[in-house]
Backbone bond lengths (Angstrom), bond angles and torsions (degrees), N, CA, C in turn:
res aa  C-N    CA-C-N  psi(-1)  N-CA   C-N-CA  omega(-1)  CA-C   N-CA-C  phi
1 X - - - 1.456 - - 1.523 110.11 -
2 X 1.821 123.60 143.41 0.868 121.36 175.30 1.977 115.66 -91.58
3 X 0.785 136.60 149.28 1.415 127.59 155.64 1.295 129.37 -141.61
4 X 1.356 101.14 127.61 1.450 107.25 -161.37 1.685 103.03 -122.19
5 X 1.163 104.87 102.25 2.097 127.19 -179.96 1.134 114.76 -90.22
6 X 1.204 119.20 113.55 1.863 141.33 173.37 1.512 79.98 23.52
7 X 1.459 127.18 93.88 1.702 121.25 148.77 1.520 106.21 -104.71
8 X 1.301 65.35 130.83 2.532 85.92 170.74 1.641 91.13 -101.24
9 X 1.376 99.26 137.03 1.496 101.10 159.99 2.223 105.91 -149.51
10 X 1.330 84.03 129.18 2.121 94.09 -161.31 1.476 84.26 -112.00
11 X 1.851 115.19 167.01 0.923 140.14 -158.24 1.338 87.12 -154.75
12 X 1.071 124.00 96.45 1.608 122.79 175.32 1.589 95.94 77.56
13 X 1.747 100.42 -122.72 1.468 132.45 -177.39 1.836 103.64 -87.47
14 X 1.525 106.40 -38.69 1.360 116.71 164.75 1.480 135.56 -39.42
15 X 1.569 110.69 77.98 1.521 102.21 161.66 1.452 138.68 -41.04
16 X 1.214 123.73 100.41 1.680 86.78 -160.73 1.716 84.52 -109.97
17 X 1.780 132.59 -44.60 1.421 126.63 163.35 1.651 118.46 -75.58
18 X 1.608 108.21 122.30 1.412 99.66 -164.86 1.804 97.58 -116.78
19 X 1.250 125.33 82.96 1.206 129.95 -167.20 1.701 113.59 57.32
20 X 1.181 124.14 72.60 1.455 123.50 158.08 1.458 122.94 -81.76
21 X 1.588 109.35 132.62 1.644 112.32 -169.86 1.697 84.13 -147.00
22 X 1.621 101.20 123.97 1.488 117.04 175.62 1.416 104.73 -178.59
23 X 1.369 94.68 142.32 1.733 115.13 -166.77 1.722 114.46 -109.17
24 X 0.628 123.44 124.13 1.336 123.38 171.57 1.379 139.72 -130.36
25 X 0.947 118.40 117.61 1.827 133.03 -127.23 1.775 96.45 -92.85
26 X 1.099 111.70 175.62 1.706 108.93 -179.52 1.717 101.29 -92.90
27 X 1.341 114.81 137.12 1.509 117.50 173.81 1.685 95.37 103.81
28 X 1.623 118.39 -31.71 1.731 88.93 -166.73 1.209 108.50 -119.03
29 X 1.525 98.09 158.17 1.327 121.68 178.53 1.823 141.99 -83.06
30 X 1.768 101.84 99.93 1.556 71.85 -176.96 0.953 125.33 -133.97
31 X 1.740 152.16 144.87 0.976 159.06 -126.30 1.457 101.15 -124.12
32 X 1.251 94.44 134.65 2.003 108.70 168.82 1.352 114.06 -137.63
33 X 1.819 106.83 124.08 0.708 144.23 -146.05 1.573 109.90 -123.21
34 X 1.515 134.11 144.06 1.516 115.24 173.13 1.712 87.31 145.18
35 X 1.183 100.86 169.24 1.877 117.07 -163.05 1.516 103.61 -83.59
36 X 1.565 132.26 175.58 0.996 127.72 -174.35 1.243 97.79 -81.99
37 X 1.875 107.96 143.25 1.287 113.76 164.16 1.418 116.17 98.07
38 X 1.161 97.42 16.04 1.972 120.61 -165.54 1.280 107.39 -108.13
39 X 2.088 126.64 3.06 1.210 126.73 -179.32 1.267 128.88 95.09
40 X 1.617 114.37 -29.99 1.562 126.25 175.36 1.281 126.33 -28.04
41 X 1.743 111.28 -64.68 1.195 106.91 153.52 1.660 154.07 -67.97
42 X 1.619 86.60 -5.35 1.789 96.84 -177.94 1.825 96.93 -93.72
43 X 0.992 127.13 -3.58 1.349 138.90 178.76 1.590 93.66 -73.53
44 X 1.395 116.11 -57.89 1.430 91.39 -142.44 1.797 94.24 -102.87
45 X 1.688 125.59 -3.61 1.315 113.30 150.50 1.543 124.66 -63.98
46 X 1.431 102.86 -30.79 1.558 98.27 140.81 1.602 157.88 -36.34
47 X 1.264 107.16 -37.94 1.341 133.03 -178.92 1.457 109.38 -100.79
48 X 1.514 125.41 -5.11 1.214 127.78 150.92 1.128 118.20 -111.49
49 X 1.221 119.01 18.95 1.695 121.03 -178.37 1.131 143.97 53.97
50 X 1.744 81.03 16.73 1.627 102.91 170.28 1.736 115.64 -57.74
51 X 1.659 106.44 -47.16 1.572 102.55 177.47 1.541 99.25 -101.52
52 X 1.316 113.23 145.32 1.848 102.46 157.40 1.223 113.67 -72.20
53 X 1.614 133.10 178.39 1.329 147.06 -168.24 1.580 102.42 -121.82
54 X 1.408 108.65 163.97 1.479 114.74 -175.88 1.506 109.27 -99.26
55 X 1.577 101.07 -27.19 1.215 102.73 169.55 1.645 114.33 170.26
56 X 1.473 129.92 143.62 1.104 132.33 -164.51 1.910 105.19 121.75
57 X 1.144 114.50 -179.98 1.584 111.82 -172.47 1.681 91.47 -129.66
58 X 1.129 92.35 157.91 1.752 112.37 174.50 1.589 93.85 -141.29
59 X 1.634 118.48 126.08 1.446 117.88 159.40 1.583 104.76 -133.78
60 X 1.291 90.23 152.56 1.644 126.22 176.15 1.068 100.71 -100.24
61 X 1.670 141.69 99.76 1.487 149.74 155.37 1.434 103.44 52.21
62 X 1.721 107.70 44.05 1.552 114.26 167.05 1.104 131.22 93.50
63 X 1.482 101.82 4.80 1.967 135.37 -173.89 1.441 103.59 -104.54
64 X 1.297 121.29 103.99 1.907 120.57 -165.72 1.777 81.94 -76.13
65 X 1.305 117.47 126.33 1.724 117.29 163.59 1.260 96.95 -49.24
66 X 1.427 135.13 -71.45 1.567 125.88 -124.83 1.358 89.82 -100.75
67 X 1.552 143.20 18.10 1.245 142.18 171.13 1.188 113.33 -56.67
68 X 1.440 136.93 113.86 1.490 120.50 -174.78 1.302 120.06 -61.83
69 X 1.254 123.31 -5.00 1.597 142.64 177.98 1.558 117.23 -80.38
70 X 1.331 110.88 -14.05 1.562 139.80 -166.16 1.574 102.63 -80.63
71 X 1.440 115.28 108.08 2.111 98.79 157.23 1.437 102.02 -77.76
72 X 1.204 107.79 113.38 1.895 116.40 159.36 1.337 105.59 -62.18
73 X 1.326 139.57 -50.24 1.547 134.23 169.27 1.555 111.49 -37.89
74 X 1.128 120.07 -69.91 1.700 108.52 172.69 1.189 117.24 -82.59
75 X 1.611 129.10 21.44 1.447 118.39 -174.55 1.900 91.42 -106.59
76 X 1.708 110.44 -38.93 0.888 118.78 157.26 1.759 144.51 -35.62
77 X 1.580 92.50 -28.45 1.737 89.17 172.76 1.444 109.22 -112.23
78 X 1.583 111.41 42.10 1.567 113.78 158.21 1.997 83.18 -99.73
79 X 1.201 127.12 -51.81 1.255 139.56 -170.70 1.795 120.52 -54.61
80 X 1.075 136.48 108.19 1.630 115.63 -175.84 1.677 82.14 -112.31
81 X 1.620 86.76 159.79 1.830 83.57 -179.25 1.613 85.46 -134.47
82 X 1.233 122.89 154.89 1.385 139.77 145.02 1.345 129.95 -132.82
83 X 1.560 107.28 124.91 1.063 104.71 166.32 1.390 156.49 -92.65
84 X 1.531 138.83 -138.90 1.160 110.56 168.77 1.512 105.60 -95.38
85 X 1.583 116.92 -28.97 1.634 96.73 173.82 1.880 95.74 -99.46
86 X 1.647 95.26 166.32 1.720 102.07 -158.36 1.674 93.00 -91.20
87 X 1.334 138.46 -25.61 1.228 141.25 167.25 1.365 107.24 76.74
88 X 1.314 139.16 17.61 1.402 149.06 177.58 1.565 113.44 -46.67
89 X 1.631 98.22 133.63 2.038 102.59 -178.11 1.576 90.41 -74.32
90 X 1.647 113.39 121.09 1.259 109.89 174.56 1.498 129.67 -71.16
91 X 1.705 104.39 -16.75 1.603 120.70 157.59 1.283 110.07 -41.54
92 X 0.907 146.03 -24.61 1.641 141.71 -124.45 1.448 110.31 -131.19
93 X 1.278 138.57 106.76 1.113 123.48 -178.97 2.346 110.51 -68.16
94 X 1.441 100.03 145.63 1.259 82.02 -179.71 1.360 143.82 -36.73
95 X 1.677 120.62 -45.86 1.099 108.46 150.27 1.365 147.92 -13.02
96 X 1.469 103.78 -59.73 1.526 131.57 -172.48 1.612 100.16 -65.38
97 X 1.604 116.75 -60.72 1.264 115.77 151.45 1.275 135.02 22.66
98 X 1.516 83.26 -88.71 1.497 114.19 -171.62 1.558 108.50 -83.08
99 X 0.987 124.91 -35.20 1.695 133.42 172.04 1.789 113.44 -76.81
100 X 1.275 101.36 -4.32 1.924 96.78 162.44 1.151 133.70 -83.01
101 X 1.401 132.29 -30.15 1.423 142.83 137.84 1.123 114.13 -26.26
102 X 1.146 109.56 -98.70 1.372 111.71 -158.61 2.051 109.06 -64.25
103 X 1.073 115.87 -24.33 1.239 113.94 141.20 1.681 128.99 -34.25
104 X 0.934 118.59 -77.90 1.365 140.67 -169.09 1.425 119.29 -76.62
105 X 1.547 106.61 -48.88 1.602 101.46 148.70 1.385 144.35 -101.80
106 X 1.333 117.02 -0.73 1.155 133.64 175.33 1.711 114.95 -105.15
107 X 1.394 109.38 -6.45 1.223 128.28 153.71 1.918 103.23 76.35
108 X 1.168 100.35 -1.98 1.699 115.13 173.53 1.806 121.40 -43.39
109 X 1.294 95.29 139.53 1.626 94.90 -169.25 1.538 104.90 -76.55
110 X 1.495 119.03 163.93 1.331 121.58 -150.69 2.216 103.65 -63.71
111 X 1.185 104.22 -59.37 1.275 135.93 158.22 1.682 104.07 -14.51
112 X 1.555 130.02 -60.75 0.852 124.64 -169.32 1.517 104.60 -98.03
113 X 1.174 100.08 -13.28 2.210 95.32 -179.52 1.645 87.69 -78.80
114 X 1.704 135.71 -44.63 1.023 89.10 -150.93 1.676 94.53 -104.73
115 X 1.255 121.39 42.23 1.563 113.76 145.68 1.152 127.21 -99.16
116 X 1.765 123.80 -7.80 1.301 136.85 147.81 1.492 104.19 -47.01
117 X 1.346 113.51 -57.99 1.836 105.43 -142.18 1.706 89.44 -94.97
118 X 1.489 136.69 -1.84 1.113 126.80 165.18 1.446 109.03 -77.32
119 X 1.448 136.40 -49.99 1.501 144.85 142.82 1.339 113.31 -17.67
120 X 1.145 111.98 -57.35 1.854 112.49 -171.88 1.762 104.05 -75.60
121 X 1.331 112.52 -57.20 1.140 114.88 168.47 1.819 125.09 -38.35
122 X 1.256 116.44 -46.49 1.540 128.44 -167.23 1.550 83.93 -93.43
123 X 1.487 137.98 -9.96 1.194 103.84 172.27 1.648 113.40 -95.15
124 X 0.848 92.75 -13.63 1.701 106.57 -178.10 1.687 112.60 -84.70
125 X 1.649 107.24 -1.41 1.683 118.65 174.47 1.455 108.53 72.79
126 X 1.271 109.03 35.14 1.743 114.67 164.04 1.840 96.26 -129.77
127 X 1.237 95.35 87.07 1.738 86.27 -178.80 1.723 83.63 -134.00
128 X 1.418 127.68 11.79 1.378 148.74 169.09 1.957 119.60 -85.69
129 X 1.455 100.36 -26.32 1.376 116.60 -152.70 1.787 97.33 -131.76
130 X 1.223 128.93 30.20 0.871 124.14 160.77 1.901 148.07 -74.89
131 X 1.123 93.19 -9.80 1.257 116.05 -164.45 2.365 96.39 -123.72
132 X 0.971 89.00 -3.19 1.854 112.36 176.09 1.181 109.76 -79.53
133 X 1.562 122.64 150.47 1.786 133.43 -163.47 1.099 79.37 -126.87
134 X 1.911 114.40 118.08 1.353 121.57 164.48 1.305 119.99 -21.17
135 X 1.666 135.87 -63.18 1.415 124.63 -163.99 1.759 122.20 -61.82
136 X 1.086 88.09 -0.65 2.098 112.25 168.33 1.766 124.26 -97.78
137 X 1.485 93.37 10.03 1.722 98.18 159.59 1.283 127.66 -138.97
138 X 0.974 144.74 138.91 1.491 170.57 172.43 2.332 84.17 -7.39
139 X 0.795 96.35 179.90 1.628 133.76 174.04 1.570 113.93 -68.26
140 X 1.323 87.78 -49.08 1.675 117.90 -165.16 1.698 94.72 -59.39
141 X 1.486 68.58 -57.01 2.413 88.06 -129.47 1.788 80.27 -76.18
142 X 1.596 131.15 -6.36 1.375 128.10 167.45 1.628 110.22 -65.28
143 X 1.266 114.64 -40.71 1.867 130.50 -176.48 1.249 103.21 -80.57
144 X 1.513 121.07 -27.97 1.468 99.71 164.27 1.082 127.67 -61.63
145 X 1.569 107.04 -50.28 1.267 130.76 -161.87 1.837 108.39 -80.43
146 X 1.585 104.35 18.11 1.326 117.35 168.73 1.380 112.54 -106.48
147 X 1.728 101.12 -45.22 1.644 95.01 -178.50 1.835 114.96 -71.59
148 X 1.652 111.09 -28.93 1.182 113.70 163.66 2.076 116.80 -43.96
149 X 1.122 119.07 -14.84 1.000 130.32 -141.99 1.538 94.83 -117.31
150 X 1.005 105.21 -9.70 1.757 108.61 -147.17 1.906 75.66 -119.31
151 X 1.582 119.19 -58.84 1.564 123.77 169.66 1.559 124.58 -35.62
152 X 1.486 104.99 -41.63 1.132 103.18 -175.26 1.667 129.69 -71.65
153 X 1.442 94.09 8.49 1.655 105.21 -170.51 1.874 81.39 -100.23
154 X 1.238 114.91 7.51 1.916 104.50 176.49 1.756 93.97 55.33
155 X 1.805 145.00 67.28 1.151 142.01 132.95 1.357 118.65 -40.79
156 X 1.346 106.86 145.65 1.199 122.67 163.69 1.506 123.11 -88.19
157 X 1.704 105.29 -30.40 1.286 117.00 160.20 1.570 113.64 -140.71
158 X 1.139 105.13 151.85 1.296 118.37 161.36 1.371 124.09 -113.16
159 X 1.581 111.62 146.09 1.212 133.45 -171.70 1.783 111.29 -122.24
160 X 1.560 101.82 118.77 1.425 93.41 -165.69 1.866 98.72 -128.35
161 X 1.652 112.59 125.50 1.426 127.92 -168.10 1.211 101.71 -93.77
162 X 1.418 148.68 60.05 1.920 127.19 151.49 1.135 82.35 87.85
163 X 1.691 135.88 69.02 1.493 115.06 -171.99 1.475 93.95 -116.16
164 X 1.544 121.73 23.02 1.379 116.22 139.05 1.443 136.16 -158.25
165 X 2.064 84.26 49.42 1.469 108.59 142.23 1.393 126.52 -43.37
166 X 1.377 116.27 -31.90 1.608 99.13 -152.05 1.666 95.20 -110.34
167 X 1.480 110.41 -11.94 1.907 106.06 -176.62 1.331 102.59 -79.50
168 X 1.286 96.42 165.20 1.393 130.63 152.33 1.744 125.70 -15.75
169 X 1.011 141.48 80.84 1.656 111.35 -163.25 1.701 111.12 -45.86
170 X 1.385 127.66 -42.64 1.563 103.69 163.97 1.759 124.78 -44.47
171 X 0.979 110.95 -27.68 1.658 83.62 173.57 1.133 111.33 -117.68
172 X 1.383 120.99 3.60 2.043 118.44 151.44 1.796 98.40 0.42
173 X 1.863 90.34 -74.78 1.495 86.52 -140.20 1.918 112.04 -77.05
174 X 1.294 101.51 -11.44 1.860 81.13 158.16 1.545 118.81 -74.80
175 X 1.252 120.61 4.20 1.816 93.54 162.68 1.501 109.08 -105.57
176 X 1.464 112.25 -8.88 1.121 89.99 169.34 1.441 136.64 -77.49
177 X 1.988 102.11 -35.84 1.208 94.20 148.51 1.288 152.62 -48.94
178 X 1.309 119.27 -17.39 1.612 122.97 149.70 1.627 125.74 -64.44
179 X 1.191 114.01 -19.19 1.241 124.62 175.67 1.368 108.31 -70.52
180 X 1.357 98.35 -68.09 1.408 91.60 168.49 1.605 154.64 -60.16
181 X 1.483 92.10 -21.42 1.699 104.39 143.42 1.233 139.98 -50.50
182 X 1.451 106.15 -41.90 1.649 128.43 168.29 1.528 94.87 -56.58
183 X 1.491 126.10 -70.06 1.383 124.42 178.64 1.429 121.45 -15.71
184 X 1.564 102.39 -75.06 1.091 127.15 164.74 1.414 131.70 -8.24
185 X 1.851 96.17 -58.85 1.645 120.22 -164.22 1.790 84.76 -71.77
186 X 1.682 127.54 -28.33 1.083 86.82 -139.58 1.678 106.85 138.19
187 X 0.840 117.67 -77.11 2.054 131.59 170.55 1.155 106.27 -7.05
188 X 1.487 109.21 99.13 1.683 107.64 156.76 1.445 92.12 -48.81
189 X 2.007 97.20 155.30 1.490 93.33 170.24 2.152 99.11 179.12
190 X 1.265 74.56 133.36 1.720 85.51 -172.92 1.476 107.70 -124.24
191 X 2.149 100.89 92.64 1.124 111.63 -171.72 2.217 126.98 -91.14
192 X 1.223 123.65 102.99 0.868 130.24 171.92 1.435 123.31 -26.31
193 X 0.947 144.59 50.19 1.580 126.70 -126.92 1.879 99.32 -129.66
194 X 1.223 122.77 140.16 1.552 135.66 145.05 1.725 113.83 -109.33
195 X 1.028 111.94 49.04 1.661 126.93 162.60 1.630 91.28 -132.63
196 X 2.084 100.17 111.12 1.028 78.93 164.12 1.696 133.49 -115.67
197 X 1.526 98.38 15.51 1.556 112.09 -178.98 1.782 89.06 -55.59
198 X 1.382 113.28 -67.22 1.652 129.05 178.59 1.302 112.14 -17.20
199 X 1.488 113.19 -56.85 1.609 117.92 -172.02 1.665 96.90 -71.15
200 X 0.864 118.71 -39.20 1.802 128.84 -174.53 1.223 98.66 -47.53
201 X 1.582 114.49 -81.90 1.136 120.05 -161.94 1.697 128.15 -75.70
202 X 1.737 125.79 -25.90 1.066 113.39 156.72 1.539 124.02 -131.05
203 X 1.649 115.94 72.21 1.424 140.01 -152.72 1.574 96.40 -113.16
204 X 0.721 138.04 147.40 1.893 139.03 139.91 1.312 111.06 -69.50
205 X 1.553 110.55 -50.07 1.619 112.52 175.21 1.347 77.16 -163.37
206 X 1.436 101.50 -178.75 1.804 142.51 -142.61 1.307 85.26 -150.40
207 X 1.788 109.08 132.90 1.344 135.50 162.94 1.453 95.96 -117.44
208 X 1.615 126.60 123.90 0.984 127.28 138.97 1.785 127.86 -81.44
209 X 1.100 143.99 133.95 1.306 135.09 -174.53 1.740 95.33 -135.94
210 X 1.643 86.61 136.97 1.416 100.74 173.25 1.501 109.29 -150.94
211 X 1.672 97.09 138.64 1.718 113.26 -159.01 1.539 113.71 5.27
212 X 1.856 86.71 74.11 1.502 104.85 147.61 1.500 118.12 94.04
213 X 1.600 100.86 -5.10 1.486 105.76 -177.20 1.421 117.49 -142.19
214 X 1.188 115.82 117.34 1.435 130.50 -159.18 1.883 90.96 -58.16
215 X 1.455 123.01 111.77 1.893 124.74 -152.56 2.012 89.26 -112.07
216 X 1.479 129.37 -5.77 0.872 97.37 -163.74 1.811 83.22 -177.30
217 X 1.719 108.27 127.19 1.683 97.25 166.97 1.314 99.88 -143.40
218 X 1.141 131.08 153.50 1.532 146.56 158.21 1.509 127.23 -174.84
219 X 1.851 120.03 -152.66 1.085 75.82 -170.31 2.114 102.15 -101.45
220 X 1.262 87.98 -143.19 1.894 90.47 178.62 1.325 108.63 -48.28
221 X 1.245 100.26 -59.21 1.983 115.23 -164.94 1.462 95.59 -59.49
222 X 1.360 141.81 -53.67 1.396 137.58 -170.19 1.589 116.78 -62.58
223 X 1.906 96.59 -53.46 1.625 108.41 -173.95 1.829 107.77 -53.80
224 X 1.074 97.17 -59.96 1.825 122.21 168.28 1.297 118.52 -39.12
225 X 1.308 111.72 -47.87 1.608 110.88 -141.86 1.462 83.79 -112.94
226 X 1.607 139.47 -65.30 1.191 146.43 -165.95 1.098 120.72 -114.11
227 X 1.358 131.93 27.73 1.751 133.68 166.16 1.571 129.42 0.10
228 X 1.133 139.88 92.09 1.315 133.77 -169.02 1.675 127.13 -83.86
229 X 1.034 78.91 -12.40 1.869 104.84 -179.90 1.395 119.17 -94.42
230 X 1.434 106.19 92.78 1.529 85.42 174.05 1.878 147.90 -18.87
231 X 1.239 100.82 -23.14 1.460 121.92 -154.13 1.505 97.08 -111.58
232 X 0.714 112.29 -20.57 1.586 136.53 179.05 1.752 92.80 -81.05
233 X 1.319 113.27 -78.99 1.486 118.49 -175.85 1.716 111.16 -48.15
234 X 1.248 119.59 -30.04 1.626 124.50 -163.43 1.826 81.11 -92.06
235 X 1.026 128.30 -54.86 1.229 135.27 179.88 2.053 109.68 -28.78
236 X 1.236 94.61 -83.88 1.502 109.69 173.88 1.589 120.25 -53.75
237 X 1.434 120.54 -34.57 1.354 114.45 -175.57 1.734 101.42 -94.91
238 X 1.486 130.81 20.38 1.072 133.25 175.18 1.691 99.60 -111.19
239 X 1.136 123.54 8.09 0.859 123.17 -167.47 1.665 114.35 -138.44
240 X 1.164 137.85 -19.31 1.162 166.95 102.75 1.636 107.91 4.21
């Protein structure tokens, strides 16, 4: 379980988290939604301890992240994060990629990292492109071959940032369909998302957040269908 207790998080003078409190259970999925600059993403570098907080607690199955008592290195590989760019060593054929993690921090012998990242890879539908140097694939099949990357550390949850903000709209929809497979299996998962058929259709509930304050949560059919929040309603029909 994730838990996230009244967190403030400032940027200078800049509020950008203005008390966030949200729970998130094992198996479900939930989507956050809201305009740029609304916190979404500083939330969830948060929740991997990428940023510290000003104040409030965030725990991982009872582990406060920002506890100074806390290893973020092993608290981190219950956590996979992806972002919107895939950041791939272009030295590296994908494979290799995917077999440096858990290599390097999981300290795993070569043999068994790369029957992980051939598994993660072929499940993610690059079991074609293994022996391939990232700058030789599509947009797409690069974000797969990130979240494959992000699997192979074995998460407990995943955390996914606008991870197809930056493609092509033709190949949008193969990562999302992997996303939603992950769903499927099961994957806690707290998706950053501006697709909002995506959040609709495989969400537990929908967080909208606006400047800084999570304004509205429930599930698809409610967030979607019956909006209670003003900001929420101006939100969706601007987008529509």
């Amino acid at each position: 379980m994730i838990e996230i207790e009244s967190v403030h998080k400032s940027f200078g003078k800049l509020e950008v988290l203005k008390g966030i409190n949200l729970t998130v259970n094992k198996g479900e999925v939930v989507s956050i939604i809201g305009g740029s600059g609304s916190g979404k993403s500083t939330l969830l570098t948060c929740i991997n301890g990428l940023e510290p907080i000003n104040s409030g607690k965030i725990k991982i199955d009872g582990t406060e992240v920002h506890a100074k008592s806390t290893d973020l290195n092993k608290l981190r590989q219950k956590i996979g994060i992806v972002f919107q760019q895939w950041n791939a060593f272009p030295h590296l054929t994908v494979l290799e990629n995917v077999m440096l993690a858990p290599r390097k921090v999981l300290g795993m012998a070569k043999s068994d990292a790369e029957a992980i990242a051939v598994k993660n890879l072929t499940h993610v539908g690059l079991a074609e492109k293994l022996s391939v140097y990232p700058n030789r694939m599509s947009g797409g099949q690069q974000q797969r071959m990130a979240i494959a990357r992000a699997l192979a550390m074995s998460p407990k949850y995943m955390l996914f940032d606008e991870v197809t903000s930056a493609l092509d709209p033709m190949l949008v929809g193969e990562v999302l369909d992997t996303l939603k497979m992950l769903a499927e299996e099961g994957m806690t998962m707290i998706c950053v998302t501006h697709e909002m058929a995506f959040a609709r259709d495989v969400s537990d509930r929908v967080a909208f957040f606006h400047q800084g304050v999570m304004a509205e949560i429930g599930t698809p059919e409610q967030l979607f269908g019956a909006p209670q929040n003003p900001e929420t309603q101006k939100f969706l029909a601007s987008i529509r």
